[in-house]
C-alpha positions in Angstrom: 0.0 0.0 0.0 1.2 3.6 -0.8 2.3 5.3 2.1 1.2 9.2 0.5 -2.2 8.9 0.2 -4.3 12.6 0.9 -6.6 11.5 3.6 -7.6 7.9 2.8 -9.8 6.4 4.7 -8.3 2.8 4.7 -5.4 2.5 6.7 -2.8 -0.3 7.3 -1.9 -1.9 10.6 1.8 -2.7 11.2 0.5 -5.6 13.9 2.9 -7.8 15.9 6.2 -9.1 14.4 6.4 -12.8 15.5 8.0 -15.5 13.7 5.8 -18.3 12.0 6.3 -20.8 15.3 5.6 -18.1 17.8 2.4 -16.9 16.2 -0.2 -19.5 17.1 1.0 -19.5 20.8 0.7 -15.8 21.0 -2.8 -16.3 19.7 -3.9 -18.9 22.1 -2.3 -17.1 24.9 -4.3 -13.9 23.7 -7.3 -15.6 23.1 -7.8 -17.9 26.2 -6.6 -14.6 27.9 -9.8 -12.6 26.5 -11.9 -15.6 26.8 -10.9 -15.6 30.9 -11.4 -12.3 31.1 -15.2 -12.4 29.5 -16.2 -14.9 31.7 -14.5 -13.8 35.1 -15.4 -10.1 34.8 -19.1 -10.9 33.6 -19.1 -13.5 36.4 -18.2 -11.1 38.8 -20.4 -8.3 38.0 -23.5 -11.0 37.6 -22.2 -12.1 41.7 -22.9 -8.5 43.1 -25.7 -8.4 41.5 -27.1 -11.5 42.3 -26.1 -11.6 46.3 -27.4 -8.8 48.1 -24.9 -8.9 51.1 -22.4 -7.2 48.1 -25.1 -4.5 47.5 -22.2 -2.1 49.1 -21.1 1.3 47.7 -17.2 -0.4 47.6 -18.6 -2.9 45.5 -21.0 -1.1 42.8 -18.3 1.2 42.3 -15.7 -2.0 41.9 -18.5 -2.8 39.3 -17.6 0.0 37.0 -14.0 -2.1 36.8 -15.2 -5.3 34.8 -17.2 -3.2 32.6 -14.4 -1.2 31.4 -12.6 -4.2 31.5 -14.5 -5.9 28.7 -15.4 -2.6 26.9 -11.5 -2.0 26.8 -10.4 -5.1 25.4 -13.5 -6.2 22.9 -12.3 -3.6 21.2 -8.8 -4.3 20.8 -8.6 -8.3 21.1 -10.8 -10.1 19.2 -8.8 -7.4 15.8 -5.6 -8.2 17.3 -5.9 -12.0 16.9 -7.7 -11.9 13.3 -4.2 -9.3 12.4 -2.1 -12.0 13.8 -3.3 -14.3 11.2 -2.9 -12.2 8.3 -0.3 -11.3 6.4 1.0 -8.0 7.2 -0.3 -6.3 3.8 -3.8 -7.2 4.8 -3.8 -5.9 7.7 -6.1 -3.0 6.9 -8.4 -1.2 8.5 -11.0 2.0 8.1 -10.5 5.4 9.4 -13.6 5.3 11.2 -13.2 1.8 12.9 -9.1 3.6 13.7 -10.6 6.5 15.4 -13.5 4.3 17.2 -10.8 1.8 18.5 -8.4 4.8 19.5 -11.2 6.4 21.8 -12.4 3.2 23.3 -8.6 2.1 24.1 -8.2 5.8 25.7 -11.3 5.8 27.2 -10.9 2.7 29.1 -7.3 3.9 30.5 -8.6 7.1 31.7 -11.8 5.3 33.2 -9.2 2.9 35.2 -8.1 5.9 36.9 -11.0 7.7 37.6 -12.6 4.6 38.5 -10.2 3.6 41.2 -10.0 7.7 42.2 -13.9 7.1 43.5 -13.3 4.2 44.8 -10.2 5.3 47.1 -13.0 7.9 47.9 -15.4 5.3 49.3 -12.6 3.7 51.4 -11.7 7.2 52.8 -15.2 8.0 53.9 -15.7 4.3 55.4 -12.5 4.5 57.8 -12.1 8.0 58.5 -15.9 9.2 58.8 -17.4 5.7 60.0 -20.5 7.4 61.8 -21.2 9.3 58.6 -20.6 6.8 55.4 -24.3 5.6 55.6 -25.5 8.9 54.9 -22.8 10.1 52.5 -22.6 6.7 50.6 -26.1 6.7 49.6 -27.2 4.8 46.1 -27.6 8.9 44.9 -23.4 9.0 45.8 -22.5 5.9 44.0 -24.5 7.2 41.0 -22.7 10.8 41.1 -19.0 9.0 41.2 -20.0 6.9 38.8 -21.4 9.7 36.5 -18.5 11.9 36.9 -16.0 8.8 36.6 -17.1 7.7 33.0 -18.2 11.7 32.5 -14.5 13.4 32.9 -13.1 10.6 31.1 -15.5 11.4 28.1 -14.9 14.8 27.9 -11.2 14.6 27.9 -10.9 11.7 25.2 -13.1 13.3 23.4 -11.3 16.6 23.5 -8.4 14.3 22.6 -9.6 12.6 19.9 -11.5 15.9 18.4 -8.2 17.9 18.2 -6.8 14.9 16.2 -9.5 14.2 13.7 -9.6 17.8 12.6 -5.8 17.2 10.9 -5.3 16.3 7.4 -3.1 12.9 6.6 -1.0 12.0 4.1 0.4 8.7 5.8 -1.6 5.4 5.4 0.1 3.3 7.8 -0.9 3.1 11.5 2.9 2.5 13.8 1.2 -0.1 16.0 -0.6 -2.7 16.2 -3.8 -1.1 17.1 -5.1 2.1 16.3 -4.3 5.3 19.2 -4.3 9.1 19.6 -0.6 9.3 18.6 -0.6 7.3 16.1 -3.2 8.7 14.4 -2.2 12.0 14.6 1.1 10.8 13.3 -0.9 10.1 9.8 -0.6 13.9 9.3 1.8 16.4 7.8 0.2 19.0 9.1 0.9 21.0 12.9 0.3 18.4 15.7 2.6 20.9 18.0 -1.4 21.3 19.9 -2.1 17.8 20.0 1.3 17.5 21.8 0.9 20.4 24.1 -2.9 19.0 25.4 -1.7 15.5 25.4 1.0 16.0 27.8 -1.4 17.5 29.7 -3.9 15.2 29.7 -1.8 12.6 30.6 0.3 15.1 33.4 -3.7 16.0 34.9 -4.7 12.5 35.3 -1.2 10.8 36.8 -1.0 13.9 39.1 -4.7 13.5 40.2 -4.9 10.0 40.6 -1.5 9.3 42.1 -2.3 12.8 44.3 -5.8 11.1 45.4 -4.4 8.0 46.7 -1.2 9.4 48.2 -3.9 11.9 50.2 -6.7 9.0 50.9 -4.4 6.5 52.0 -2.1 8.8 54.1 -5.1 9.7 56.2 -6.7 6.6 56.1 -3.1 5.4 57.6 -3.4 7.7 60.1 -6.6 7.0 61.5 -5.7 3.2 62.3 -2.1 4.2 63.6 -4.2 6.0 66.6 -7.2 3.3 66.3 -7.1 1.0 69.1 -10.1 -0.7 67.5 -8.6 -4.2 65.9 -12.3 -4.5 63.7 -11.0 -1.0 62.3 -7.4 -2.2 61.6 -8.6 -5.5 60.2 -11.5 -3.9 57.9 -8.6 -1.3 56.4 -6.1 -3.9 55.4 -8.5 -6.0 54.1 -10.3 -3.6 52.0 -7.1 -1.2 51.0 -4.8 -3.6 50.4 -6.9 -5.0 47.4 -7.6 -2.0 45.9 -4.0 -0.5 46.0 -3.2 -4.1 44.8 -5.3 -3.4 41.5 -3.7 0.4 41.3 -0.5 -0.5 41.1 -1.1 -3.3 38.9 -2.5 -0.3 36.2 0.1 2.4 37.2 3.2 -0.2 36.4 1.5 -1.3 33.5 1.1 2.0 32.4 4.3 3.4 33.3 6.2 1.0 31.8 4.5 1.4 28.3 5.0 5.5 28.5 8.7 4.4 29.6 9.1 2.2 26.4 8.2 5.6 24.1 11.8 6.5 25.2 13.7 3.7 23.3 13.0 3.2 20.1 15.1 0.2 19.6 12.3 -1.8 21.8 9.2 -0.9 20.2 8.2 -4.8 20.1 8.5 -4.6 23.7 6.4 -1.6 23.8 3.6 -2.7 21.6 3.5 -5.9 23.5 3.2 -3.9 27.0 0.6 -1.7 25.9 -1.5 -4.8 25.2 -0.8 -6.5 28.0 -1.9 -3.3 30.2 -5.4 -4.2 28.8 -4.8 -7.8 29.7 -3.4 -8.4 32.6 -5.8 -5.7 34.8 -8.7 -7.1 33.3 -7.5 -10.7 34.1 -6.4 -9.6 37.4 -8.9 -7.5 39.2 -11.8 -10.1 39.5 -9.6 -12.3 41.1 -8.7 -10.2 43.4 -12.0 -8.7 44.2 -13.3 -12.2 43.6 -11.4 -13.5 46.6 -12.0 -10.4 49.1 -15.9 -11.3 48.1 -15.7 -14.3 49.5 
């Protein structure tokens, strides 16, 4: 495919560079991988519904999780293992179904964040404010975090994504093997010095605010059992923190290490391979986890 085309609107995928051995493992590992994470996060979700003793604030927010979870990686997966099939000249795809993929795959990493921000809320008001998380908690609360959760995320990818699809290309060929922000806006030859500038600060705003959150939740939180005497207290903290710090830190290494791999060129395999496997390996992860507190 030409590589100069004015603003075509079929693009090419580079995909994953195995060799013909590795392929079909790589597939099965990817598909039994999305399979488990289908079944386990619809199981989970289908649990707190289902058993009313988990009709709890901590867990309808945790419910947001498995949905982004699946949204996130039905819409990268299942085209990643028909691309890793094809030969790479086939690996084509349409502008429209780029630009769709690129705001779901942004829209589920911002969620993760302001997903687990409302959710270190929750734990804050439940240790710190004991007396008063009835009556702040309420099924009106979770609906609000929830709302503004999927709601900031929106706007910004969709600010995002707008200041992308305005540009003119002249590149067909998508860097990655699926479609995001930069490397759509890569496809141009036109100014992209704005498309920098706000996604820097994108990503800047939402590390600083979520890493800001739990350093401020969790510090107080910490606080309030270091001068607890009350072991139930202690006991209910670890058991409900440690999980969900567990599950952040699983998404902020995944995700750092991706943004490190921009650095160094000379691993890009490694790159593309990590930025799939932040989809994976939190979605395969947090119902266990949560799975096991449940119980």
């Amino acid at each position: 495919m030409e590589n100069d085309t004015y603003n075509s609107f079929t693009l090419l995928l580079e995909g994953l560079n195995f060799s013909e051995e590795s392929v079909y493992s790589v597939f099965l590992f990817f598909f039994f991988s999305y399979l488990f994470i289908m079944v386990a996060n619809v199981g989970i979700a289908v649990l707190v519904f289902k058993d009313k003793s988990l009709h709890q604030p901590m867990y309808l927010l945790f419910c947001n999780l498995p949905f982004n979870d699946i949204l996130g990686n039905s819409i990268l997966v299942p085209r990643l293992l028909i691309d890793l099939l094809r030969p790479p000249s086939e690996r084509l795809i349409s502008y429209y179904e780029c630009v769709l993929q690129a705001f779901t795959t942004h829209m589920f990493g911002t969620t993760s964040h302001t997903v687990l921000m409302i959710m270190a809320f929750d734990r804050y008001v439940a240790i710190c404010n004991p007396l008063h998380y009835a009556s702040t908690m309420t099924n009106k609360m979770v609906m609000k975090l929830t709302v503004s959760a999927w709601g900031v995320a929106f706007v910004l990818v969709g600010i995002l994504l707008g200041l992308t699809i305005r540009l003119n290309r002249c590149r067909t060929m998508i860097m990655n093997p699926y479609c995001d922000n930069a490397s759509i806006f890569k496809l141009s030859c036109d100014s992209v010095f704005i498309n920098n500038v706000y996604g820097l600060t994108f990503t800047v705003v939402l590390f600083t605010a979520s890493i800001g959150t739990m350093i401020l939740t969790y510090t107080k939180i910490t606080v309030v059992c270091l001068t607890s005497k009350s072991k139930s207290l202690n006991s209910k903290a670890l058991k409900t923190c440690s999980t969900h710090l567990v599950v952040y830190m699983i998404m902020v290494f995944n995700g750092m290490s991706a943004i490190a791999l921009h650095r160094f060129p000379q691993y890009s395999d490694y790159r593309k391979l990590c930025t799939i496997l932040f989809h994976i390996i939190p979605g395969s992860l947090n119902p266990i986890i949560y799975g096991v507190q449940s119980k």
